[in-house]
C-alpha positions in Angstrom: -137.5 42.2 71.6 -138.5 45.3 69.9 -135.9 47.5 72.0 -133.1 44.8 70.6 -133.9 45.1 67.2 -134.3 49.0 67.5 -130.5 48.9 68.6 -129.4 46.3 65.7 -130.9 48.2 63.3 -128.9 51.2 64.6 -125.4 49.5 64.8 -125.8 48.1 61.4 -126.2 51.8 60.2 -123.4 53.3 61.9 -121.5 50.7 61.8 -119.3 44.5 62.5 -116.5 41.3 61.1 -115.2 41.5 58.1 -117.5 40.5 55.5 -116.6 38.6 52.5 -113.2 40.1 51.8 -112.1 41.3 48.8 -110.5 38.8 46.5 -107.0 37.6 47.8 -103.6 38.0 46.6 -103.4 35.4 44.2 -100.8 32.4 45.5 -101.3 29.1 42.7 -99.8 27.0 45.9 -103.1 27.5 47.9 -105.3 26.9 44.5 -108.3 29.3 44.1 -107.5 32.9 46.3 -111.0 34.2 46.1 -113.0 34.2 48.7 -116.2 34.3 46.4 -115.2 31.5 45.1 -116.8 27.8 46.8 -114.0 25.0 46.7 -116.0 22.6 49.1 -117.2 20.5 46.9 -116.2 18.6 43.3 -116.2 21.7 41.4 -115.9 25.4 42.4 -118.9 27.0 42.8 -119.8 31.0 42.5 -120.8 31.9 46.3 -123.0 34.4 44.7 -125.3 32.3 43.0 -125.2 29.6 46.1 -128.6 29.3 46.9 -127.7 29.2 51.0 -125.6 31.7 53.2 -122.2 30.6 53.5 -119.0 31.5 54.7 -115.6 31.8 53.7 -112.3 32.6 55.9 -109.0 32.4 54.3 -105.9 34.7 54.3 -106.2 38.1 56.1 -109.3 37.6 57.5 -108.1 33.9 58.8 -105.1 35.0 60.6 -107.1 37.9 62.3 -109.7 35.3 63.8 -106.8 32.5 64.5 -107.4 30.5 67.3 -106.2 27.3 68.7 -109.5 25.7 68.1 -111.7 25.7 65.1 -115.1 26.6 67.4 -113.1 29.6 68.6 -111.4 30.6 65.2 -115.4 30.3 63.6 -117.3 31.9 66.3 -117.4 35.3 65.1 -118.7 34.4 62.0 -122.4 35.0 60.5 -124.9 32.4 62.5 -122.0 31.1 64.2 -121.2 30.2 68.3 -118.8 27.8 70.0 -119.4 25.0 72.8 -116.3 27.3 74.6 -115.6 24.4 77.0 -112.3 26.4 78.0 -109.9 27.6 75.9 -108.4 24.0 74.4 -111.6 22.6 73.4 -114.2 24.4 71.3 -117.0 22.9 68.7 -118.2 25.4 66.3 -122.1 25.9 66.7 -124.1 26.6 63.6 -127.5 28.5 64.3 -128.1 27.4 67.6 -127.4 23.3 65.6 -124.6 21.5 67.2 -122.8 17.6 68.0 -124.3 15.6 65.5 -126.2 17.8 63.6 -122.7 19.7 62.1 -119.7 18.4 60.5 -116.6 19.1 61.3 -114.3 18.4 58.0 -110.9 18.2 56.9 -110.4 19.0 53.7 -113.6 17.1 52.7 -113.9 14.1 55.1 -114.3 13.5 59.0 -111.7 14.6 62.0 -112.1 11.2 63.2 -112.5 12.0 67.4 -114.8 11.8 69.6 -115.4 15.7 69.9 -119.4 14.4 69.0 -118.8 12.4 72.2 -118.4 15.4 74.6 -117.9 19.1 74.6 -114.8 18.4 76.7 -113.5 16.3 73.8 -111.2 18.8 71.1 -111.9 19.0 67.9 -108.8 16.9 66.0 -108.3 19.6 63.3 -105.8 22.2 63.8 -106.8 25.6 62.6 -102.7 26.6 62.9 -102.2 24.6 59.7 -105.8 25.7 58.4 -105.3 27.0 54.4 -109.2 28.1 54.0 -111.9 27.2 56.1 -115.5 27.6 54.3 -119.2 27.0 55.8 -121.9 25.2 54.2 -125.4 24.6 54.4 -128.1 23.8 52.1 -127.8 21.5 48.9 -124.0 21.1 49.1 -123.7 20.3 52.6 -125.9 16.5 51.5 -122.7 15.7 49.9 -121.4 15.2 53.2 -123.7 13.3 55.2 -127.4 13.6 56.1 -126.2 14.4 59.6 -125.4 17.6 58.6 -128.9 19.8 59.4 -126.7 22.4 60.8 -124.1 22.7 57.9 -120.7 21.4 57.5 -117.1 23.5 58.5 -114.6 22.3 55.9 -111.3 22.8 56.9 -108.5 23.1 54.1 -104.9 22.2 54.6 -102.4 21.6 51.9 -100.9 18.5 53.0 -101.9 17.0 49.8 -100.2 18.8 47.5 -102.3 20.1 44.7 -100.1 22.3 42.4 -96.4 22.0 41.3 -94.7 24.9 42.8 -93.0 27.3 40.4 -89.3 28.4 40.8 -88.5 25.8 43.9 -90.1 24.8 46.9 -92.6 26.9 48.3 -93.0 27.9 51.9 -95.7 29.0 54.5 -94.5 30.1 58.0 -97.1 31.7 60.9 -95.9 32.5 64.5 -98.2 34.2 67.0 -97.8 35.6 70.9 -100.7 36.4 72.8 -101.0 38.0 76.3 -104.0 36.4 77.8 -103.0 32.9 78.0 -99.4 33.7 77.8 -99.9 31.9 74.2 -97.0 30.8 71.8 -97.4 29.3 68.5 -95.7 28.1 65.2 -96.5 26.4 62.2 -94.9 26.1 58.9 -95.5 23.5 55.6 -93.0 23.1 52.9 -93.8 21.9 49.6 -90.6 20.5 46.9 -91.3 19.8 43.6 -89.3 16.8 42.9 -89.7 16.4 38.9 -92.1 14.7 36.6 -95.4 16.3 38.4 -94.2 14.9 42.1 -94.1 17.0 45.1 -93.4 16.4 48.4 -94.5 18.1 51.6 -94.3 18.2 55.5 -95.3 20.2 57.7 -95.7 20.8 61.5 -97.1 22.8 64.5 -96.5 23.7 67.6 -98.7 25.5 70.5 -98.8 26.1 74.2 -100.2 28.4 76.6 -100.8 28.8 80.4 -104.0 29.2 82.5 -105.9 32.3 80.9 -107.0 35.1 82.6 -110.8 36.8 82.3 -112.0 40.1 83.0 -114.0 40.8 85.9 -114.5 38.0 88.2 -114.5 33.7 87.2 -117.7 32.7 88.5 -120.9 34.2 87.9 -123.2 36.1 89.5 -125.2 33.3 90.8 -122.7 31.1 92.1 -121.2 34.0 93.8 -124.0 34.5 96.0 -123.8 30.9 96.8 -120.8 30.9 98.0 -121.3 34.0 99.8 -124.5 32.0 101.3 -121.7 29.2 102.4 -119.2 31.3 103.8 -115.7 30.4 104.8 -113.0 29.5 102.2 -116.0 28.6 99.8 -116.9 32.3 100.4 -113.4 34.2 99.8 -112.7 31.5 96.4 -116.1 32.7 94.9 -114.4 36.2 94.5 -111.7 34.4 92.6 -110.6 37.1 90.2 -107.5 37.2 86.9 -106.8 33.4 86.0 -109.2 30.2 85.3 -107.1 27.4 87.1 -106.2 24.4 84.5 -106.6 25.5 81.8 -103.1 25.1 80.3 -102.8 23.4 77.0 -99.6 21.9 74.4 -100.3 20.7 70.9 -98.1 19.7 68.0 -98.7 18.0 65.1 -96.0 16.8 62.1 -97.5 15.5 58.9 -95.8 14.7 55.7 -97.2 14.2 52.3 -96.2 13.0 48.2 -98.4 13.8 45.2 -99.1 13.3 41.8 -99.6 16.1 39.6 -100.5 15.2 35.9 -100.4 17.8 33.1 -104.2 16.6 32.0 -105.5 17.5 35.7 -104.9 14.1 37.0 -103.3 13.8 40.5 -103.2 11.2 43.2 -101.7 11.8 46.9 -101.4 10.6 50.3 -100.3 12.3 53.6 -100.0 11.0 57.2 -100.1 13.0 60.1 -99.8 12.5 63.9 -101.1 15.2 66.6 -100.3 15.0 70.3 -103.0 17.4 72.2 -102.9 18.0 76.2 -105.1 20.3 78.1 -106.8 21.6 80.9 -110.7 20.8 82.5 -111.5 24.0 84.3 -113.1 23.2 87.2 -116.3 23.6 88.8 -118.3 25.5 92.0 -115.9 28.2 93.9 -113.8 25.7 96.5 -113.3 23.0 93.8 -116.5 20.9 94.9 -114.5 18.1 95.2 -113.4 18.5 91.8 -109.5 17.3 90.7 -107.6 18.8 88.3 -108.5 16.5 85.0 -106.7 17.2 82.1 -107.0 15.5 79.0 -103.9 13.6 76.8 -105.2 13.5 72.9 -103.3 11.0 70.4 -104.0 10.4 66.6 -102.2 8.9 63.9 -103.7 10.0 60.9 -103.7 9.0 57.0 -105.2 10.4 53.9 -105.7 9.8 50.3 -106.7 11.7 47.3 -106.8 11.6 43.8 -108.8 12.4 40.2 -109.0 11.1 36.8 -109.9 13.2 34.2 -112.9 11.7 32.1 -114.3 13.0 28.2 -118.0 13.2 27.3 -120.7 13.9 29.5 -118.1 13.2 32.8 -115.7 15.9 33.4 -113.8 13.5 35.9 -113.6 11.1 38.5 -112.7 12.1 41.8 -111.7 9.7 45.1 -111.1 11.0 48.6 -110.6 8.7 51.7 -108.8 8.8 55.2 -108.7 6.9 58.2 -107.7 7.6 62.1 -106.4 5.4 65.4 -107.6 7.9 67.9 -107.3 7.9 72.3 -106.8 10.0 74.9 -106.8 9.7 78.2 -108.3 11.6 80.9 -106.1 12.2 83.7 -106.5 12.9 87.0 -104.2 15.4 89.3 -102.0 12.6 90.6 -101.4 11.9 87.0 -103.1 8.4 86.6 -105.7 7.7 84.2 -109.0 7.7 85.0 -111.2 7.1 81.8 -109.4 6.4 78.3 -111.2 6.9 74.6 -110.9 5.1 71.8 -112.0 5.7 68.2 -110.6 3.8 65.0 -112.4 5.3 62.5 -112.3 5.5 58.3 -113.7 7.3 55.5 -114.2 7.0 51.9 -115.8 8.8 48.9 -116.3 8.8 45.2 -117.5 11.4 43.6 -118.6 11.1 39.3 -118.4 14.9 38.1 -119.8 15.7 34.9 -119.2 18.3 32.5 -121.3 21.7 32.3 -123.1 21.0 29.3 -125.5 24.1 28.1 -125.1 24.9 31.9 -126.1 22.1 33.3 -123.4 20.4 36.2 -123.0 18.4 39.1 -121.8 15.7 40.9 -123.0 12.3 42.3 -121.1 9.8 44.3 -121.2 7.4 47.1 -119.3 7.6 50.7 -118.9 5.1 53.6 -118.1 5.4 57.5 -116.9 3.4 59.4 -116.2 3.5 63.4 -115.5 1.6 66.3 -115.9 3.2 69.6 -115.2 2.3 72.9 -114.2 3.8 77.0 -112.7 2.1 79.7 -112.8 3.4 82.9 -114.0 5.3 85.9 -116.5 7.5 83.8 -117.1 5.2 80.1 -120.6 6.0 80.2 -121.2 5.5 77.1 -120.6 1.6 75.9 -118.2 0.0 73.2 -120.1 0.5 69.8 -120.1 0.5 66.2 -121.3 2.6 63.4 -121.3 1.9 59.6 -123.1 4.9 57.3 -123.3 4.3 53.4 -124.3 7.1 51.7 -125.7 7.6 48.0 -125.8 11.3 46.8 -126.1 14.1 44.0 -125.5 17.6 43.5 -126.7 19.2 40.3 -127.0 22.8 39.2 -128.6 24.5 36.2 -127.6 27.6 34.8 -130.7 29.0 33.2 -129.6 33.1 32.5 -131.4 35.3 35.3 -132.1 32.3 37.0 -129.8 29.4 38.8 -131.3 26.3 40.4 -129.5 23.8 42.5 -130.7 20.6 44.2 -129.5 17.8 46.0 -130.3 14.5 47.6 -129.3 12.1 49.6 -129.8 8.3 50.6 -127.9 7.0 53.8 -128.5 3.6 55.3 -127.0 3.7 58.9 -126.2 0.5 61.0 -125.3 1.3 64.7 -125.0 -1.1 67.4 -123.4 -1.8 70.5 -123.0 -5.5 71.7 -122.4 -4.8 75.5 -126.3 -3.2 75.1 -127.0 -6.0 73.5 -128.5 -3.6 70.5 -128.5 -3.2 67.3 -130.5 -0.4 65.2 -130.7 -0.1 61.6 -131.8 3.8 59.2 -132.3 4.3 56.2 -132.6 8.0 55.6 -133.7 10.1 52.5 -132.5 13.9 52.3 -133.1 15.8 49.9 -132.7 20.3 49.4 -133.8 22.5 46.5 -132.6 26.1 45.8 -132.6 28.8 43.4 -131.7 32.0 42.7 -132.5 35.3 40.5 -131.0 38.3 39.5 -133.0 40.8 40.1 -130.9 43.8 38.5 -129.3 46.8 40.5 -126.6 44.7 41.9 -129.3 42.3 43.6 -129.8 38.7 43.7 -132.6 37.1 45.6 -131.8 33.2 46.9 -134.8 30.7 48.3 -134.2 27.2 49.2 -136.1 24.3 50.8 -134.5 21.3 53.1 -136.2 18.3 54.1 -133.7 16.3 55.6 -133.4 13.4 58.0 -130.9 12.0 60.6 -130.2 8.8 62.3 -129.4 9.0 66.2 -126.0 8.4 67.0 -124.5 5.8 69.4 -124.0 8.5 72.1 -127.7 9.1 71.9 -128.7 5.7 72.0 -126.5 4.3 74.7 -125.5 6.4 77.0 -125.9 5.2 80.5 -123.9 7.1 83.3 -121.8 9.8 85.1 -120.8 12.4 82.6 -118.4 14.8 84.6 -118.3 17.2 81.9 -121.6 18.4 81.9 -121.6 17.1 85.8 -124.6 15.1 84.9 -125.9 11.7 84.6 -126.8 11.1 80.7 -129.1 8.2 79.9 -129.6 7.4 76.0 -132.9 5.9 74.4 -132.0 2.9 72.0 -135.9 3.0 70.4 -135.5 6.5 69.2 -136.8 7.3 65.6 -135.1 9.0 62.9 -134.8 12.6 63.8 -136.4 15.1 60.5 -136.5 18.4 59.6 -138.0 20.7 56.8 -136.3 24.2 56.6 -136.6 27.1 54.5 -134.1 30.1 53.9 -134.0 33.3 52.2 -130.9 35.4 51.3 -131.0 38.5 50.0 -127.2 39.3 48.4 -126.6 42.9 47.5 -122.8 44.6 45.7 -122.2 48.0 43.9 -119.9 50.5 43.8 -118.7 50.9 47.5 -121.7 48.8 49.1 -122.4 45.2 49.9 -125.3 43.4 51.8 -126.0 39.9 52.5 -129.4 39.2 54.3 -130.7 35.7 55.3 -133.7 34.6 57.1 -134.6 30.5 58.0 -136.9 28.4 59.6 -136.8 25.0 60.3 -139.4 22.7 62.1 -137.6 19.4 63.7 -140.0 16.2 64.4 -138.6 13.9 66.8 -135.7 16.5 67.3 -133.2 14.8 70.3 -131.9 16.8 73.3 -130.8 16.2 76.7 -133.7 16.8 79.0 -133.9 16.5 83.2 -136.1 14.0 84.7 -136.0 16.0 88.5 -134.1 12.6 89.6 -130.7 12.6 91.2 -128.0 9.9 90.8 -124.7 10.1 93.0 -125.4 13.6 93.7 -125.7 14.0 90.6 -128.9 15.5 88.2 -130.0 12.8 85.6 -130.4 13.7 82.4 -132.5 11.7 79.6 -131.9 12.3 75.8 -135.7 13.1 75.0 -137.3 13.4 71.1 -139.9 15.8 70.7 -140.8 18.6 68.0 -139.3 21.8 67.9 -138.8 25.0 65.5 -135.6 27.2 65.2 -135.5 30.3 63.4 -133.7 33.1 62.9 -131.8 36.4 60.7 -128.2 36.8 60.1 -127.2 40.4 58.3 -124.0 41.1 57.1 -123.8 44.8 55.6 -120.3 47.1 54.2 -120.5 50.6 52.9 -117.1 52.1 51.6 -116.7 56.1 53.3 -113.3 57.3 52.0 -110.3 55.9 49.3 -107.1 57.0 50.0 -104.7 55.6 47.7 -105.3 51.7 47.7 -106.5 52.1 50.8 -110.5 51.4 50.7 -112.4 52.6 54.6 -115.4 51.0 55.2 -117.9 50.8 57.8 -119.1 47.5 58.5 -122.1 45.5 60.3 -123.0 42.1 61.4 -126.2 41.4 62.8 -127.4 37.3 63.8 -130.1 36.2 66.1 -131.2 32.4 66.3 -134.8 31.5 68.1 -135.4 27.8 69.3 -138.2 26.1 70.7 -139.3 22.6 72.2 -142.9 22.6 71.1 -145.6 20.6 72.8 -144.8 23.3 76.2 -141.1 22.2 76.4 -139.8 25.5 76.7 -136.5 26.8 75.2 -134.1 24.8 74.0 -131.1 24.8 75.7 -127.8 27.2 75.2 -128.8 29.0 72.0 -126.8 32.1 71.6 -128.7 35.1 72.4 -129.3 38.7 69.5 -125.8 39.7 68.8 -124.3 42.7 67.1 -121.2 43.6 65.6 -120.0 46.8 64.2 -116.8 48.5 62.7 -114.9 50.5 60.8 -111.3 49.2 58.7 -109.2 49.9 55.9 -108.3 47.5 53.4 -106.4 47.4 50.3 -102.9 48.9 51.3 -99.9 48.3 52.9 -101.3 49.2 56.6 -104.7 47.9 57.5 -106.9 48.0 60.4 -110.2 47.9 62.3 -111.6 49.2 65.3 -115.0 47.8 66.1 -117.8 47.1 69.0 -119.5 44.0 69.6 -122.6 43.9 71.9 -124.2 40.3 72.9 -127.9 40.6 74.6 -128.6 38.8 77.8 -130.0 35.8 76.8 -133.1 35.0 79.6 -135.2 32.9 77.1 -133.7 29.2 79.1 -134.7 25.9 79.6 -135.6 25.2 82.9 -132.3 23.7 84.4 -130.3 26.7 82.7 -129.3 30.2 84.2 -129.1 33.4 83.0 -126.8 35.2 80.6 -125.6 38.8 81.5 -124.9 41.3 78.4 -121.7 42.1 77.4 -120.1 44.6 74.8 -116.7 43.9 73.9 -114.2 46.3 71.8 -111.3 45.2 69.4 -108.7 46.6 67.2 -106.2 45.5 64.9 -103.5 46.7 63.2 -101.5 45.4 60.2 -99.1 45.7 57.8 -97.5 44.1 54.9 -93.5 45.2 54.6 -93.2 43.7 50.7 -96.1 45.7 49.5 -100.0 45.2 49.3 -99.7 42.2 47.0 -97.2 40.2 48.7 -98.8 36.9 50.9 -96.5 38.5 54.0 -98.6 40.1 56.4 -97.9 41.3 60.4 -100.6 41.7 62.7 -101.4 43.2 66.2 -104.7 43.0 67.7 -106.2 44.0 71.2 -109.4 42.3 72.1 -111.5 43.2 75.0 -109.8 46.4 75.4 -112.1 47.0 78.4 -111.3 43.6 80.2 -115.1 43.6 80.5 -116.6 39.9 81.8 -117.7 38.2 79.3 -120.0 34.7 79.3 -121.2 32.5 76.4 -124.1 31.4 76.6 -124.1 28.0 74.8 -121.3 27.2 77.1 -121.5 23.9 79.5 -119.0 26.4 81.5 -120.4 29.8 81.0 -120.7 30.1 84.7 -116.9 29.0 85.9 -115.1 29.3 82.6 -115.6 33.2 81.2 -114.5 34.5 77.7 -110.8 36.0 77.7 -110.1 39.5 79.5 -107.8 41.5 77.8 -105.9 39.8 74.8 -102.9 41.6 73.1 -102.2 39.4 69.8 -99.1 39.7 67.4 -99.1 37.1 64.7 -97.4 36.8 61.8 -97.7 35.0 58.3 -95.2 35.0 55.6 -95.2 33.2 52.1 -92.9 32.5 49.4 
């Protein structure tokens, strides 16, 4: 471990992503352009004086990570991995926390899927329409559910309108090619002021690409030298080399939306939205196994509400937010009938009561309500029909004392799931609560500390499942007695800016009592292993560095060398081992130029082998990958325009992730040349 850090330590002095950029173009159509500015939650918040890391993506530094998925467009972030279950469906991990424990937002409430379900299950949020994407943890993230121990991703779109375009309607158009996957995309939104404060907006996607190819060779190491072991075809297809077979994928989505825009800040909106998703299983062991060809068909009609009433006194305003989904898709099999079929007909409300900053004192408490019906029917429904209600009371407030800043929330969720086929029904009440604060402490620095002790209820899929999962090509079996799952967590962050330097350092622990994972039982069911959702204690910690030091100015131009540095540690105490698929010590380094009309960056990343596993887990070679990007604004530095060409994985080096189901069949991309472009007016 010693050898690892010695070589972090040295990247991050020579030289990783971008950090937090520098403020934004201003555009009023996206509302608030700086990236140091929070918007995920009632009232923007100074990321500064957050007392817990988090992360912002938006403009430049959003259309550089762009991916068809939001686990892929996050997973080069600080503390941040991906399920990578192919290139179509990806669920951001956050520190080593994923499924139920992070939650996946748009624009401040549930996707309403079943991604929680499965890591073969996309993620219903399209990043191609994404306006700003931020990361929470800590005290804000309670406003969102106590589920949440990992942190929340908050997607932003703008199919709400929130501002009356000036001079017209406004427009936002971004088109991309890229080589690996032979990817195409396009999305634009419209927004048309149509008098009195109303505007009206629509918007639409479109994306498709073919199988993509890796560098070096599809299947790992180990199952290579089975299938050398077999011999025969199973022998020659374990040399399989270039493309992952089906792994093809074609999204669109359309979405149209009217709002309210009051002069006195009072709005009220609605949108509706429908996205058609189809994709690509890659499939298992070199010869197919007996595997088919599955590919997944994703519908959902979607419909959101939002709106605020500006209050006097000691309440600043009064803010709603609700939304609801009819979600299936289908899981099809090569002849093209349907084997299993999903269903989810969720809805989601919230109220939030804002108050106004009085001698520095603010915050926010509301209540919010889930609601979902659940159910499979098919070959592989291993999990039952089932409902789950959440009602949740919470508060956010935040004093402003000078020097000093303390923020603290809490949380109170009763949880009701059940499922009458199991002929169960379990009842949680939960209690949440975090405190933080933070102090300046002069010469550019700001020291952070905050404390979590949080709880969760299990979730139906933990409960009740019973059966054949082909994804993870396991039998999962659910425990309906589990207890509520707790953890208390600290975290430290260090945040450091002068003239030409930045630094953001975080540490956490957390300890997890009756923490639920997927554990084997040594048993086999049709040929299949048999896996048992287990509780048991366990501790996760970790360091995430971010570090920029500016080494030239020419003209606007700023060139910086930049580092990233994140490791995440978990264990199943009582001699369980590791827990399982937690991203090994990774390293990022670079040097760009910001600022101008012509950008760039040229940078190294360099992932450890991660051989701390669980028992049924293997291996994870190293990898180092190098990137560069190139871009250019043609109507000046200021102007929202911006083209982009990127090269990833020069090298075509073979690349595996470790908290991958399908790290051993289903590599990272090889080679990847990019050209995107984003235009605004």
């Amino acid at each position: 471990m010693s050898s690892r850090l010695s070589l972090a330590a040295l990247l991050l002095l020579s030289a990783a992503p971008v950090l937090a950029e520098e403020a934004a173009p201003q555009d009023e159509q996206h509302g608030s352009s700086d990236p140091e500015i929070i918007v995920s939650a009632p009232y923007a918040r100074d990321r500064k004086l957050v007392a817990t890391a988090v992360t912002v993506l938006q403009g430049d530094a959003l259309q550089l990570q762009l991916r068809s998925t939001i686990g892929e467009t996050l997973a080069r972030q600080p503390g941040v991995s991906s399920t990578f279950f192919g290139p179509n469906a990806s669920r951001p991990i956050l520190r080593g926390l994923d499924a139920e424990r992070v939650r996946v937002l748009t624009d401040g409430i549930g996707s309403f899927d079943v991604s929680n379900t499965s890591v073969d299950h996309a993620v219903a949020a399209n990043p191609l329409l994404a306006d700003r994407i931020e990361i929470l943890r800590g005290p804000a993230a309670l406003l969102f559910g106590s589920g949440a121990i990992g942190g929340v991703v908050n997607m932003r779109d703008l199919r709400i309108p929130r501002e009356v375009p000036e001079g017209g309607p406004h427009v936002d158009v971004s088109a991309g090619v890229a080589s690996a996957a032979r990817e195409r995309n396009i999305a634009a939104a419209v927004n048309v002021p149509l008098g009195a404060g109303f505007v009206a907006h629509v918007d639409g996607s479109f994306f498709e690409s073919d199988n993509y190819r890796t560098g070096g060779f599809v299947f790992s190491d180990n199952l290579r030298r089975e299938g050398a072991e077999a011999g025969g075809d199973v022998a020659e297809a374990a040399q399989l080399r270039g493309r992952v077979d089906n792994t093809a994928g074609r999204t669109w989505d359309v979405g149209g939306g009217l709002g309210w825009i009051g002069q006195d800040g009072a709005n009220l909106g609605f949108a509706v939205s429908h996205l058609e998703n189809r994709y690509g299983i890659p499939n298992g062991a070199p010869g197919g196994g007996g595997e088919e060809d599955i590919s997944l068909d994703m519908r959902q009609i979607r419909v959101d509400v939002r709106g605020a009433v500006p209050l006097t006194g000691a309440f600043k305003e009064i803010r709603v937010r609700g939304g609801g989904a009819n979600y299936r898709h289908d899981e099809l099999e090569d002849t093209g009938e349907i084997g299993t079929s999903f269903f989810n007909k969720s809805w989601e409300a919230r109220l939030e009561l804002v108050q106004a900053n009085k001698d520095g004192w603010q915050g926010a408490t509301g209540v919010q309500y889930f609601s979902r019906n659940f159910r499979a029917a098919g070959a592989e429904a291993y999990i039952p029909p089932n409902e789950t209600r959440q009602l949740g009371l919470f508060t956010l407030q935040e004093f402003d004392l000078g020097a000093v800043r303390l923020e603290g929330g809490a949380r109170y969720e009763h949880a009701n799931v059940k499922s009458a086929q199991v002929g169960r029904e379990r009842t949680f009440n939960s209690v949440s609560f975090s405190v933080g604060g933070s102090v300046d402490l002069g010469s550019g620095f700001r020291l952070a500390l905050s404390g979590a002790r949080t709880e969760r209820a299990p979730s139906a899929e933990e409960l009740f499942a019973n059966g054949a999962h082909a994804a993870t090509r396991a039998v999962e079996i659910g425990n309906p007695d589990f207890s509520t799952e707790r953890q208390l967590g600290a975290e430290a962050v260090l945040r450091g800016r002068g003239d030409g330097w930045r630094l953001e350092l975080s540490a956490f622990v957390n300890r997890f009592d009756n923490y639920i994972f997927l554990n084997p039982n040594g048993l086999e069911q049709d040929e299949l292993p048999v896996f048992e959702y287990a509780q048991s204690d366990a501790s996760f910690w970790g360091v995430e560095v971010e570090a920029g030091v500016k080494v030239a100015q020419l003209g606007a131009t700023r060139f910086e060398v930049t580092g990233l540095l994140d490791y995440t540690r978990a264990t199943i105490l009582s001699g369980g081992g590791a827990v399982p698929r937690i991203p090994p010590l990774r390293m990022i380094g670079g040097i760009e130029a910001t600022g101008g009309v012509v950008g760039g960056r040229v940078e190294i990343e360099h992932v450890t082998a991660q051989d701390r596993i669980a028992g049924f887990e293997t291996r994870t070679a190293a990898f180092s990958l190098v990137n560069a990007s190139l871009s250019w604004k043609p109507f000046g530095a200021e102007a929202p325009t911006t083209l982009m060409v990127q090269a990833n994985n020069i090298f075509d080096v073979e690349a595996r992730r470790h908290s991958s189901f399908l790290k051993d069949v289903a590599p990272l991309f090889g080679r990847d040349i990019r050209v995107s472009l984003r235009v605004a007016f």
